[in-house]
N, C-alpha and C positions, 0 to 999 in steps of 0.2 A: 631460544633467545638468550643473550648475555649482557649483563651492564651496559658496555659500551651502546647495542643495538639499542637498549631499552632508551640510555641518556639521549639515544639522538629522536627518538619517539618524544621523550617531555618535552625534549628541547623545540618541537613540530606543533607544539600543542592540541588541542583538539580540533578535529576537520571531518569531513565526510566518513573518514574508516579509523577515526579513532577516540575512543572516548573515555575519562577519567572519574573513577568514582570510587569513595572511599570508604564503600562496606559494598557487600552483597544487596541486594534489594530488586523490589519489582520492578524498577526503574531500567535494570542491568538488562534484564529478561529482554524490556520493552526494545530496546537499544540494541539487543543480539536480531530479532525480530527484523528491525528498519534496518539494519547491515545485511541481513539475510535477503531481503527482499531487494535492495538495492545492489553496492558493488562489493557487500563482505567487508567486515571491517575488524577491530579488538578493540574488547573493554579491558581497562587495567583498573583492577581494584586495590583499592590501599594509596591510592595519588588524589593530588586534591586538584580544586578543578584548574589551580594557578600552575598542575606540574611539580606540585613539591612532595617527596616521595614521605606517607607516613606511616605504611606499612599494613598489615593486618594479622590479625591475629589465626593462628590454623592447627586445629587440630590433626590426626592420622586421617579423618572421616570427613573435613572440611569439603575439601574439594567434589569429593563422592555425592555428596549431600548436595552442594551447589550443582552437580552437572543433572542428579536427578531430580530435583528442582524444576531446572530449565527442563527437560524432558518432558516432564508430565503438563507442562504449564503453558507449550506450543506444540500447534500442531500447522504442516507436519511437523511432527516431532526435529526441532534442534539439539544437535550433538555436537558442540564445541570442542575444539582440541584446548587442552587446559595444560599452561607450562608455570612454573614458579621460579621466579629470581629474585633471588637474594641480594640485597644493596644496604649495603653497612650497616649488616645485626635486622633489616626490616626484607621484610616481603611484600612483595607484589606479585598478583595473579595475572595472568594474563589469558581472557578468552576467545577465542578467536574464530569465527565463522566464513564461510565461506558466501558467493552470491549462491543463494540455494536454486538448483536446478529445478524443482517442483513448488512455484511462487503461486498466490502471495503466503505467506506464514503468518500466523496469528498468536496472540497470546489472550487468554479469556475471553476468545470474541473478539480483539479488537486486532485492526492492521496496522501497522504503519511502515514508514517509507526513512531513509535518510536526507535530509535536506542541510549543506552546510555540515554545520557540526551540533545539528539538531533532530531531534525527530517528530515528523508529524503524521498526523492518522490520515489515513488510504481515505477519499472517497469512495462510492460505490463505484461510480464508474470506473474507477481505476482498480478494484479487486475485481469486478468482471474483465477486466482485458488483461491483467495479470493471470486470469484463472483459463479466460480461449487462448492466452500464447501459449501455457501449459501443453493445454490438451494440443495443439497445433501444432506443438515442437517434439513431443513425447508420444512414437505409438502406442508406447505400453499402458500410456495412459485413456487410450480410447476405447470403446465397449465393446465387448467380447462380442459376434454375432451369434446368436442361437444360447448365450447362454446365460443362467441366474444364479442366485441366491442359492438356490437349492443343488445346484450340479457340482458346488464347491465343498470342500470337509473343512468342517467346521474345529472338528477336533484336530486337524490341523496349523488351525487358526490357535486354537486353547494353547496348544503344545509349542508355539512359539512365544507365546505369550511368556508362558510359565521358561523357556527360555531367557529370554531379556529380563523377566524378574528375579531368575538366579545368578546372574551378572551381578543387576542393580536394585535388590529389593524393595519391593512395594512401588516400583517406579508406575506401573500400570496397573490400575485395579477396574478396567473397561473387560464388559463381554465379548466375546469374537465379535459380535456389528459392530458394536461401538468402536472398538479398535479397528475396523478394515474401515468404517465410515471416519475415523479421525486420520488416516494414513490417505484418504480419497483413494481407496482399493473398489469400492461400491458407491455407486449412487440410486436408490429406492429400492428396486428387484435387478435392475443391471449389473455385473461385472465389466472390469475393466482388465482389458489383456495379461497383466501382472498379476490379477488377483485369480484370475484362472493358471496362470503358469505357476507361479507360487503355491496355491492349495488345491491344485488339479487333484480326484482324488484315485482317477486310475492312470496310465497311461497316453501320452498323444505325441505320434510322431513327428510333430514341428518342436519337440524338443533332445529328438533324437543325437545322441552325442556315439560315435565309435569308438571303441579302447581296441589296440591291438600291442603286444609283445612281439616285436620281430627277430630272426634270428641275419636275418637278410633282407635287402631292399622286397624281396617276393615272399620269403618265407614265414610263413605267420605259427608261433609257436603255441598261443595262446588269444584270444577275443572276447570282448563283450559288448552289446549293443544296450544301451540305456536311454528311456523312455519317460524320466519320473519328472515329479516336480522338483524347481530347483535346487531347492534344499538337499534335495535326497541326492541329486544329480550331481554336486558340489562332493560330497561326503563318497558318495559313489567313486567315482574321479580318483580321490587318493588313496581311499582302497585300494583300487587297481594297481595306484604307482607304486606303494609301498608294497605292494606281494610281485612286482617284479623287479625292484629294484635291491643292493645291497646295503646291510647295515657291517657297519663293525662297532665293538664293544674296546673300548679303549681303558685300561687298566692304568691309572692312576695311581691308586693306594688302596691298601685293604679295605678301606669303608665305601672308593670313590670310585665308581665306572662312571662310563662317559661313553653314549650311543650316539655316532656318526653315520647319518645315513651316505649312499652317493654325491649329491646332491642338498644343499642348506632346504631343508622342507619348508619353511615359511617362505622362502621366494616361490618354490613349485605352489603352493598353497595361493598365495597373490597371482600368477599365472591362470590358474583353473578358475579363482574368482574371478577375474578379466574376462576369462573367455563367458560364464555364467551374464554376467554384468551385459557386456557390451558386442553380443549374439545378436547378429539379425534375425529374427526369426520367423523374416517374411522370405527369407532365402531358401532356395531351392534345396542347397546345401544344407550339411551335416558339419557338425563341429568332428574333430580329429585327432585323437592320442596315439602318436606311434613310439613306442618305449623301444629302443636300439641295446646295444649291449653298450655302449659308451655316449649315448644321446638319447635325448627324448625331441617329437618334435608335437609341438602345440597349433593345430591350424584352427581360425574362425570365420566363419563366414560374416560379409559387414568391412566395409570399407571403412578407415578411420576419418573422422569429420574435414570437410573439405578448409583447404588456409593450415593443416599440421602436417609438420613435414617428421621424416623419420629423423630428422635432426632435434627437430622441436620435444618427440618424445627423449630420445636419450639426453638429450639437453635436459630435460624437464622445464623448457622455455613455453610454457602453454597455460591453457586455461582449460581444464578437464570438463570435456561436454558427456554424459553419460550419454550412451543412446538407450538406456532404458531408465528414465529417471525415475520412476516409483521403484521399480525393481531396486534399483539403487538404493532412496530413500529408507527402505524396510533392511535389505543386507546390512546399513550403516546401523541403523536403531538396534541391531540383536548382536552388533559389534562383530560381525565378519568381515567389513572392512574398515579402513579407521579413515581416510583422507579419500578426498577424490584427487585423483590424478598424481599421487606420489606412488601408484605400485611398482612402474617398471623404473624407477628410480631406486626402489628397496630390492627390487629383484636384482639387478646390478651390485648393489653395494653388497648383498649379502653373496654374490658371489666372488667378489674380490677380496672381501674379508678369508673365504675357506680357500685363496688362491687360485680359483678353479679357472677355465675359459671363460671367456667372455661372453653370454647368449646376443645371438644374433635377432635380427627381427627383420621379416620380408614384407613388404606389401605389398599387395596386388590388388588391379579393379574391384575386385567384389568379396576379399577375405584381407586376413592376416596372419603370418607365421611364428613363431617363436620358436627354437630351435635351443636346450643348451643343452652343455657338453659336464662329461664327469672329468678325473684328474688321469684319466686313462686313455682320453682321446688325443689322436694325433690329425693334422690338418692331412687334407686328401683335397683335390684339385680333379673337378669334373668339367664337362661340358658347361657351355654356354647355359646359365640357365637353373644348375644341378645347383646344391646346397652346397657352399664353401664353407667349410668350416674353421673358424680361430684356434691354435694351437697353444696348449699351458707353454707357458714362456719357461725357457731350459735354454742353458748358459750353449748349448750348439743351437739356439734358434739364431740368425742373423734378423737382425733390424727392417730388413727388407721383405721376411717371413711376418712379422709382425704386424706392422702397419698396413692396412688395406685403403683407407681414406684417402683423398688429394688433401696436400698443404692446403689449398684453399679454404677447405670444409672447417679449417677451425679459425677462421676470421682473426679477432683480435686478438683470443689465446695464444697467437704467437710469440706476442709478445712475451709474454712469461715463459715459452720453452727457450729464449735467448739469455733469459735474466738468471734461473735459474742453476745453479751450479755446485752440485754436493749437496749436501744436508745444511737447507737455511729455513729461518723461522722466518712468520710473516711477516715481521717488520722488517726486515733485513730485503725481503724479497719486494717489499711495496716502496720501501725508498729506492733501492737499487732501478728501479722503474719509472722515478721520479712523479710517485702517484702522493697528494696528502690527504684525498678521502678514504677514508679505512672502507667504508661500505661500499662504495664504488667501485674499491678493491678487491673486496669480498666477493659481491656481485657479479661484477661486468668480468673478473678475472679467475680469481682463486677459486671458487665454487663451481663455475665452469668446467675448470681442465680439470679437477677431481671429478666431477663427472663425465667424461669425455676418458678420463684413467691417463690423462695424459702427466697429471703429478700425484704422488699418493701422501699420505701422511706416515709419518715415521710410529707415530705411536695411536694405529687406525681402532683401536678400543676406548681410547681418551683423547675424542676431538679436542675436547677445551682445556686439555693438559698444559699446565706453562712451560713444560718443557716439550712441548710442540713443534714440528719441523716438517720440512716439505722436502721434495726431492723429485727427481726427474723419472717416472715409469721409463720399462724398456720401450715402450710406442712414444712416450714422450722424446725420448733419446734418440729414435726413427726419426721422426719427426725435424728434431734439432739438425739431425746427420744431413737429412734430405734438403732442406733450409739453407744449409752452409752451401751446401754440392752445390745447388743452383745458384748462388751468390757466386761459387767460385767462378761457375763459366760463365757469367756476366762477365 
């Protein structure tokens, strides 16, 4: 968030998802809680409740302290994304929750709801129909058959504990029950689907994942099949990636190397968590790593939620339905993942930033692929059907090599591939358009076609750099080319 975004939030004052308070306090918590439970919202601390900004005070540990605070003090457990803006010499915090997928959330016992721009406490009845839509919407949330308390490793349970306390210390001082009972991993001697896939403590083939090395579509150079609980299976995963894929060691200066793998590892890393995450695990099927000598490909079994289209995830125009929302819930609290529904958003961006191709992504009835490329891959053109591959953009690729999309698929973004020309900053590019809301701007246009890589930023290390500029990608430029052509034979 930046000045401008924040003025136009005071300027909105308080409503349903958003609320102004001028310290830290239980009040805040209560407030994360009723946003949680209802449509998500943010508290800005340091604003008074008229909108007038008067700052607050923070140390290096401020923030650290507030998020483990709110951690220990709801359950399930909330994990805020926490940003700080700066507005003439004052600070304001900004918290910000999501509607949480594992409802209702409590703080000391108590519920509550958003109403307006207020909050009021849950009847009963309405934390029992918050708690069967739960169970009703989440399988992982329903009980394991055949199995208890005792079939689970508890010291499992210890070890992640001690986990999230070396993150966030002293954040959790619960025994493994109390901890799987405050997450709703158990209820009396039951297990629930997650809490057995999560602290399984030998092997079970409904979490069976394949790793293969191939040399050729047939030729397998190297395999492993894996078996464990998720944790292990996560950590397993990129073992595997890293012992067959390359590194190189970049020499800098006498004191400074710099180790570059094939591929940005924190995208592959958000990848493998997705497939962990959001595994059917009622499916027949097997999750699927095939490591190529210039590709990896990611398959999961698990159709993605019905109403998201493969434009809505690269778009990032969506609202992140986990299909395993405790599994979620616990991955989020030990901080292996940070947001719902922003990965394949950072998988992208982290590979535009190393220049690499562009990863693809397939769907099909009952799975999902993922497919990306190293800086070594060149497009190859199969049957109906076969894996197309996007090629690193190189001054002999043609425009027509580049773009795979119809004009249509990018709606209104057209508009800005017509406006745009050379290296212009935002304002230059939002009046030239004849647009006068910046956010609207931002939104409905700019933010779009930087995701979509149809314009990129000139200086992609310092978004909010004022010497910031935009410009036309090569598909943007396809794009433009293809636009005119058909204009012309009109």
């Amino acid at each position: 968030m930046n000045v401008d975004e924040l003025n136009m939030v005071l300027c909105g004052g308080e409503n349903i998802r958003t609320e102004f308070k001028t310290s830290f306090n239980e009040e805040v918590i209560a407030t994360l809680v009723a946003f949680a439970n209802t449509n998500g919202g943010t508290v800005y601390i340091g604003v008074g409740d008229n909108g007038e900004v008067h700052g607050v005070q923070l140390s290096q540990e401020t923030t650290t302290r507030w998020a483990n605070e709110i951690k220990s003090k709801t359950a399930p457990v909330i994990i805020p994304d926490i940003s700080v803006v700066p507005v003439d010499g004052k600070n304001v915090v900004a918290l910000s929750v999501i509607e949480y997928p594992v409802k209702p959330v409590s703080t000391r016992g108590r519920y509550y709801k958003r109403v307006g721009n207020s909050n009021h406490l849950l009847s009963v009845s309405e934390v029992v129909n918050y708690h069967m839509k739960a169970i009703n919407s989440s399988w992982d949330f329903q009980p394991r058959e055949n199995k208890s308390i005792a079939d689970i490793s508890l010291e499992k349970v210890q070890k992640l504990i001690e986990i999230i306390n070396r993150r966030n210390p002293a954040v959790i001082a619960d025994d493994p029950l109390t901890f799987l009972r405050k997450f709703q991993l158990i209820d009396v001697e039951s297990i629930t689907h997650a809490c057995w896939l999560l602290f399984m403590p030998d092997m079970d083939v409904c979490t069976t994942i394949e790793l293969g090395r191939f040399g050729t579509s047939t030729l397998i150079k190297d395999s492993l099949t894996i078996r464990n609980d998720l944790f292990a299976e996560a950590e397993m995963i990129m073992d595997f990636i890293r012992k067959h894929i390359n590194k190189q060691v970049i020499i800098k200066g006498q004191l400074e190397n710099e180790e570059r793998w094939d591929y940005p590892m924190e995208a592959l890393r958000e990848l493998v968590m997705n497939m962990v995450l959001h595994r059917d695990y009622t499916s027949a099927y097997d999750s699927v790593v095939k490591i190529f000598d210039d590709h990896i490909e990611f398959y999961n079994p698990g159709a993605i939620p019905p109403g998201i289209t493969l434009h809505h995830l690269l778009s990032n125009d969506y609202v992140s339905q986990p299909r395993n929302k405790l599994i979620a819930e616990v991955f989020k609290a030990c901080g292996l993942i940070e947001k719902y529904g922003s990965g394949i958003k950072r998988v992208l961006e982290d590979f535009a930033i190393r220049g690499l191709p562009q990863p693809e992504f397939h769907l099909y009835p009952d799975g999902f692929r993922v497919s990306v490329f190293s800086g070594t891959h060149r497009k190859i053109s199969g049957k109906p059907g076969e894996l197309n591959i996007t090629p690193q953009v190189t001054p002999q690729d043609t425009p027509q090599d580049i773009i795979q999309d119809t004009i249509e698929d990018y709606g209104q973004m057209k508009r800005i591939v017509l406006v745009v020309d050379g290296e212009m900053t935002r304002d230059e590019i939002q009046y030239k358009m004849g647009l006068r809301d910046r956010f609207h701007f931002r939104e409905s246009y700019l933010k779009p076609a930087i995701e979509a890589h149809i314009i990129e930023m000139t200086i992609p290390g310092k978004p909010n750099s004022r010497y910031q500029k935009y410009r036309l990608t090569e598909k943007g430029k396809a794009i433009r080319k293809k636009m005119k052509e058909g204009t012309n034979d009109q």
